[in-house]
C-alpha positions in Angstrom: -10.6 -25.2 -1.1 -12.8 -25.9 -3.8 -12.2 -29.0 -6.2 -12.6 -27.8 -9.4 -13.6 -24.4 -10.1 -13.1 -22.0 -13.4 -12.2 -18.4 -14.0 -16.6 -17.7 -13.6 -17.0 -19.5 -10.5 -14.2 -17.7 -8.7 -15.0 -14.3 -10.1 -19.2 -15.3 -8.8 -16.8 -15.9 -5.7 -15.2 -12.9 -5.6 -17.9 -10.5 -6.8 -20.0 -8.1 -4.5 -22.8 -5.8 -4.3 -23.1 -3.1 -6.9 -24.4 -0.1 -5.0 -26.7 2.8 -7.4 -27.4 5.1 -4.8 -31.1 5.4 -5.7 -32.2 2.3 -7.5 -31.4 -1.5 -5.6 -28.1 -3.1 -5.3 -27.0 -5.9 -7.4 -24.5 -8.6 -7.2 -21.8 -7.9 -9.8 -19.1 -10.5 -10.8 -14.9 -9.5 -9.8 -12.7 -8.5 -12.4 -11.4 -11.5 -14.9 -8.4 -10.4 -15.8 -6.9 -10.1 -12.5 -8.3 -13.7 -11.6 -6.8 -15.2 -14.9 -3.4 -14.1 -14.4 -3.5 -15.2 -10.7 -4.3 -18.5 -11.7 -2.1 -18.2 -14.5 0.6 -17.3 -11.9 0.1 -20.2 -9.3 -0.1 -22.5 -12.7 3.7 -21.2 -13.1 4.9 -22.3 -10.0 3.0 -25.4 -9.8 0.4 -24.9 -7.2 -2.5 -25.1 -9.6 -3.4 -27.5 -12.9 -6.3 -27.9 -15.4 -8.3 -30.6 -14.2 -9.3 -32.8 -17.8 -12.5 -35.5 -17.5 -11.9 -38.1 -20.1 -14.6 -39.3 -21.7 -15.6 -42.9 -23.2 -14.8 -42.1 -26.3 -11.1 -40.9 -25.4 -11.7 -37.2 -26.2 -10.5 -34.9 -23.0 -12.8 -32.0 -21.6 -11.3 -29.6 -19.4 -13.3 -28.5 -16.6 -11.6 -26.0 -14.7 -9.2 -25.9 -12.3 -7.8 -27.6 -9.0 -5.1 -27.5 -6.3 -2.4 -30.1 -7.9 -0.7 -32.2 -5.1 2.2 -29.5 -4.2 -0.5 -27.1 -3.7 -2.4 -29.1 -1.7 0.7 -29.5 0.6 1.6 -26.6 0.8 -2.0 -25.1 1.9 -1.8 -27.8 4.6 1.5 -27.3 6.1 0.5 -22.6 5.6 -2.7 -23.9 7.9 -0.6 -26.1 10.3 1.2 -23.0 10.8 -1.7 -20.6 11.2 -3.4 -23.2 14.1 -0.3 -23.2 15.7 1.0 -19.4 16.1 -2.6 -19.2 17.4 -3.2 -22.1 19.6 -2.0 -20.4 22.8 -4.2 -17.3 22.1 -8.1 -16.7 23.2 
């Protein structure tokens, strides 16, 4: 549930250890491509917009992007669900 986040930030997310066998692990960042057309996806159906920061001098930046308000409902009411299927169980 991150506000605004770009195509880096989720693949730095997403990423994991690179394993060499021999030499030391680094992290490594997740695939783009599959990322970008997820979001390009969700954009589709409305779940996800470019968030834009207007500056003083009326030129637009985007900065990434965030949940729009039907996605934001709809992740509430999929965790509503979730809590209560597993209320009952310990």
């Amino acid at each position: 549930m991150r506000q605004k986040v770009g195509v880096k930030g989720l693949r730095k997310h997403f990423g994991g250890k690179d394993s060499r066998h021999t030499t030391m692990e680094h992290t490594r960042l997740a695939c783009g491509k599959n990322i970008r057309y997820c979001l390009e996806q969700l954009q589709q159906a409305g779940l996800v917009g470019e968030t834009k920061y207007q500056s003083e001098e009326g030129s637009s930046i985007t900065m990434g992007k965030s949940l729009t308000k039907k996605g934001i409902m709809d992740m509430d009411r999929i965790a509503a669900q979730h809590l209560g299927k597993n209320k009952g169980k310990k």
